[in-house]
C-alpha positions in Angstrom: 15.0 -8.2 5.6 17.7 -6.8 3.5 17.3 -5.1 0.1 19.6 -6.2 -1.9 17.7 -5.6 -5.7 15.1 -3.8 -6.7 14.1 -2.9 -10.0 11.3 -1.8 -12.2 9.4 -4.2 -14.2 6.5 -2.6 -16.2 3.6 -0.8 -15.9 0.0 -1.1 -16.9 -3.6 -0.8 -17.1 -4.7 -4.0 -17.4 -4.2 -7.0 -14.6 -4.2 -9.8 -17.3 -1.3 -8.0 -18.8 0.5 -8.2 -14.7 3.5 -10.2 -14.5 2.8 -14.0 -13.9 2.1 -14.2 -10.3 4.6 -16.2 -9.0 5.7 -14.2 -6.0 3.8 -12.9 -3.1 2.5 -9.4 -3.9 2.1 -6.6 -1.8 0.1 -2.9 -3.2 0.7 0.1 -2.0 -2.1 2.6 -2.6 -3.5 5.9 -0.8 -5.0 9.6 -0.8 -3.1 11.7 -3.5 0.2 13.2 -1.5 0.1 10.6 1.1 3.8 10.0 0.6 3.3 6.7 -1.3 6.3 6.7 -3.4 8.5 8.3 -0.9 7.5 6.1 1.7 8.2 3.1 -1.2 11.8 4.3 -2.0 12.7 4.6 1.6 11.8 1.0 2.4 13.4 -0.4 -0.5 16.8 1.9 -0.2 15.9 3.3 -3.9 16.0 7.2 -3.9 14.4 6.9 -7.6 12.8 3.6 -7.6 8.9 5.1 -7.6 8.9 8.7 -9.0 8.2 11.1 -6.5 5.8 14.8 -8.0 4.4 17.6 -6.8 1.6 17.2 -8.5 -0.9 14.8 -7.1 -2.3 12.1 -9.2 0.6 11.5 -11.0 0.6 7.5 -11.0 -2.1 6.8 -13.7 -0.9 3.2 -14.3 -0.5 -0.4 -12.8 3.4 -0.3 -11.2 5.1 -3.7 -10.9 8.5 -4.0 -9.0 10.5 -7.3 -8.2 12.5 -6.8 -4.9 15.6 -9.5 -4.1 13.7 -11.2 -7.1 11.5 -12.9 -4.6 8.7 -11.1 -4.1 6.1 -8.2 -6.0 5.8 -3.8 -4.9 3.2 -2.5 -6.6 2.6 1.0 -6.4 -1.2 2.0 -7.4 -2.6 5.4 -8.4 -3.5 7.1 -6.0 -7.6 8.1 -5.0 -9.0 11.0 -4.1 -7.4 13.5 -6.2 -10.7 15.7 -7.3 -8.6 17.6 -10.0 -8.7 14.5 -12.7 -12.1 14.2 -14.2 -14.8 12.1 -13.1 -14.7 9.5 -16.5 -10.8 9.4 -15.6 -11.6 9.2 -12.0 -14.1 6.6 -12.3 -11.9 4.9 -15.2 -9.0 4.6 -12.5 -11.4 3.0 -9.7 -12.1 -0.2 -12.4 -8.9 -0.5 -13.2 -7.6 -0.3 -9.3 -10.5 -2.6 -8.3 -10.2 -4.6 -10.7 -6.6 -5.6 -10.0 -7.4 -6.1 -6.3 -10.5 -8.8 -6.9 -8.3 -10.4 -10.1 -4.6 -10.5 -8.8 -4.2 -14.0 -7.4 -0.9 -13.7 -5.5 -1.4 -10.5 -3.6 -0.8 -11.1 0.1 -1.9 -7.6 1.5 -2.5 -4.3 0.4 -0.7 -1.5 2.1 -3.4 1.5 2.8 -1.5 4.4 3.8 -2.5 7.1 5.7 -1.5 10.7 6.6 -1.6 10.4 10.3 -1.4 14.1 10.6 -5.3 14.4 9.3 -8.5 13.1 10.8 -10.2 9.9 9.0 -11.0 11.0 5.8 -14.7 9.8 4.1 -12.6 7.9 1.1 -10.0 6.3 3.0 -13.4 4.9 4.9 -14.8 4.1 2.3 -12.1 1.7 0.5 -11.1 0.1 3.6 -14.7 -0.8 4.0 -15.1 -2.2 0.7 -11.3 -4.2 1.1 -13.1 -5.6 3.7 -16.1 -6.8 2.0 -14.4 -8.1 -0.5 -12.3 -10.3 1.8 -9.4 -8.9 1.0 -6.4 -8.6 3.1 -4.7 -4.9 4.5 -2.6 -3.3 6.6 -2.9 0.7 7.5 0.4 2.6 7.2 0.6 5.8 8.7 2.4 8.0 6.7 4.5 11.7 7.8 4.9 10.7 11.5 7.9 13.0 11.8 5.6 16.1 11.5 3.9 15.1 14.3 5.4 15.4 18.0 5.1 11.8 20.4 2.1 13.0 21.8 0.2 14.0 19.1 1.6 11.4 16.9 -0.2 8.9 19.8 -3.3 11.1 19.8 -4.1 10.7 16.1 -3.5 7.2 16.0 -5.6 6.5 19.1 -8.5 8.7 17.4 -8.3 6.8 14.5 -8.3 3.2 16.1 -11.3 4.4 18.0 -13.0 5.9 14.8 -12.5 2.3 13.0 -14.2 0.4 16.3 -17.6 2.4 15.5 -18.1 -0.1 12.7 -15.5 -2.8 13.2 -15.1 -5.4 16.1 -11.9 -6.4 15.0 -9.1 -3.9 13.7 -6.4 -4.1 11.2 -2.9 -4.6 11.6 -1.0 -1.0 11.9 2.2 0.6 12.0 3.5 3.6 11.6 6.1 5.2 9.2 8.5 8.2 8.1 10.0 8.3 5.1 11.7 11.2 5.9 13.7 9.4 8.7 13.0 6.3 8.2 10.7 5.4 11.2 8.8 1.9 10.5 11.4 0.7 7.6 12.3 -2.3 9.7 8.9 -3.3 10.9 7.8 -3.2 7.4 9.8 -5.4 6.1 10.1 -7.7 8.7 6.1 -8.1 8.3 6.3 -8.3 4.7 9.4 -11.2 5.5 6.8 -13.1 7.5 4.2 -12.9 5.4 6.3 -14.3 2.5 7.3 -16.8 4.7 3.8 -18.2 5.3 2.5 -17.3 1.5 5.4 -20.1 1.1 4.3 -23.0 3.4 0.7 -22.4 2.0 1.9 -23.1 -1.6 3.7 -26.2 -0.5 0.9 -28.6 -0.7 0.4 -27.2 -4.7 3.8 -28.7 -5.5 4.2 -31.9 -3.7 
């Protein structure tokens, strides 16, 4: 897939107040300085699209983006930041969850992942409850440049093998660098097939 447009539509905290969901949708959401809107701006070609801090926890809202006006990024706050207060906190998880159970055209969500770290209790956690609640996701490891080939295959492999305590059937996974760009093409090219078969399912709707 080629970028050729992407721009900024709005941003909320309210998935009735989404764009109409006419185009496949994929979220991006993770730990607080997982590399979320780094990671986003390298895949779309957008040094600025999502606005990078140093601060964690920055991304508070609901961020809708149309890319080659075909299809939906949405960049969600991130979780995990224990600096925010609990009532903002919890006020955050409603408003996340809520656009997960709600948003009728999202495709997959994109949980990403610092593969540098060991499996964290909260990234647990939400994958477990995606699960539950039948709802589609993909694990993107995040920072792989920091890692050398060995250890980069280590931490994966421990995580895959963490997962399998509790899971008979894994996710899809890939891994990524925004720093170099490792994983841009295999990330859109799996976003380009899913679009593809979000297409032939809505077929039948319009015949």
């Amino acid at each position: 897939m080629i970028i050729q447009y992407a721009d900024f539509v709005m941003s909320n905290t309210d998935v009735r107040l989404c764009p109409k969901p006419d185009k496949p949708e994929y979220a991006f959401i993770g730990r607080s300085n997982v590399g979320k809107s780094s990671l986003i701006n390298m895949i779309t070609g957008r040094r600025k699209l999502a606005k990078i801090s140093g601060t964690p926890g920055k991304t508070i809202t609901i961020n809708h983006f149309v890319i080659n006006a075909s299809w939906y990024l949405v960049d969600l706050p991130g979780y995990g930041f224990a600096k925010r207060s609990k009532s903002e906190r919890d006020k955050w998880e409603k408003m996340i969850r809520n656009y997960l159970l709600k948003r009728e055209n999202l495709v997959s969500v994109f949980v990403l992942i610092d593969v540098r770290h060991e499996p964290q209790k909260n990234d647990l956690e939400f994958m477990e409850w995606l699960a539950m609640s039948q709802i589609p996701f993909t694990l993107v490891f995040t920072k792989a440049d920091k890692l050398k080939t060995m250890q980069l295959s280590n931490n994966r492999e421990a995580y895959q093998n963490k997962l399998l305590e509790e899971w008979e059937e894994l996710p899809p996974m890939m891994v990524t660098s925004a720093e170099v760009g490792d994983g841009r093409d295999e990330l859109l090219g799996y976003i380009d097939n899913l679009n593809a078969l979000y297409h032939q399912q809505k077929k039948p709707e319009n015949n």
